[in-house]
C-alpha positions in Angstrom: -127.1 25.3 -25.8 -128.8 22.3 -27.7 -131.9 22.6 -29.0 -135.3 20.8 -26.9 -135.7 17.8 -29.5 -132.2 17.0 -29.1 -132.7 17.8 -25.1 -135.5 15.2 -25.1 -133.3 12.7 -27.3 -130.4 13.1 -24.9 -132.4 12.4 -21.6 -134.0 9.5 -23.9 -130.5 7.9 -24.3 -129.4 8.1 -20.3 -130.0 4.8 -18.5 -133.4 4.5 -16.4 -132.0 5.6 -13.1 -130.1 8.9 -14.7 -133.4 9.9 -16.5 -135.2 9.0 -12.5 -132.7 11.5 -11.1 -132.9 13.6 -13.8 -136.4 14.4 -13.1 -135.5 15.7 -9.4 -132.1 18.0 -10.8 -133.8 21.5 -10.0 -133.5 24.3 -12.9 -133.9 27.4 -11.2 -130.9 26.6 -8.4 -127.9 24.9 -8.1 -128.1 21.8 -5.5 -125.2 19.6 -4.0 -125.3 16.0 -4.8 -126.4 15.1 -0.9 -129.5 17.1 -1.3 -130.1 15.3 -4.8 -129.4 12.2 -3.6 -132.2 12.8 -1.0 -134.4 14.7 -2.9 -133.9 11.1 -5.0 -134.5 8.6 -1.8 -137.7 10.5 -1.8 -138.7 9.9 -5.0 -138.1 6.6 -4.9 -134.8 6.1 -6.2 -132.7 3.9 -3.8 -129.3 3.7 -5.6 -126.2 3.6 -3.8 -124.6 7.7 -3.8 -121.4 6.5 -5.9 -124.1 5.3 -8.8 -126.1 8.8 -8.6 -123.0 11.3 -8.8 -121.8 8.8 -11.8 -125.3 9.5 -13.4 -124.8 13.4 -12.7 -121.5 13.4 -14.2 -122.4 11.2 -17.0 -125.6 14.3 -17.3 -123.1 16.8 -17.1 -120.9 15.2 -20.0 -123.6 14.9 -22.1 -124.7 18.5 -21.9 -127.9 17.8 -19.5 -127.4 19.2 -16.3 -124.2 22.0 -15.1 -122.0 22.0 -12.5 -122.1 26.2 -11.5 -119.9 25.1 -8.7 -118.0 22.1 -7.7 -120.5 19.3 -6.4 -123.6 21.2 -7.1 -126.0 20.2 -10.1 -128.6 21.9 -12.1 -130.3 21.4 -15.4 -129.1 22.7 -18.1 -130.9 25.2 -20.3 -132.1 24.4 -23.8 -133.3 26.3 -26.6 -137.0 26.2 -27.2 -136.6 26.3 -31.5 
């Protein structure tokens, strides 16, 4: 678990429409990439479905956002220190 600085740095670094989507990833549940990807067209973000579950795996390398279950995305915890 990274710490919340290095949390905050990480988002920092994703590209505009990962740190967009980021914002909708829930933390308290686990949701598939079609709810995300409309939980996203409501927010605004109209990028194609192949860009946003790039953005979630690219997330989900860098230690963002987990994968409890195949296709489903949550944030990722972060210590508070």
């Amino acid at each position: 678990m990274m710490s919340k600085s290095k949390f905050e740095q990480t988002v920092a670094a994703q590209t505009a429409t990962a740190r967009r989507l980021f914002e909708v990833v829930p933390a308290d549940q686990a949701w598939t990439i079609k709810q995300l990807v409309t939980a996203a067209a409501k927010a605004g973000i109209n990028s194609d479905y192949g860009i946003l579950a790039g953005c979630l795996n690219t997330m989900k390398k860098a230690g963002l956002v987990l994968e409890p279950a195949e296709g489903t995305f949550q944030r990722a915890p972060y210590r508070e220190v």
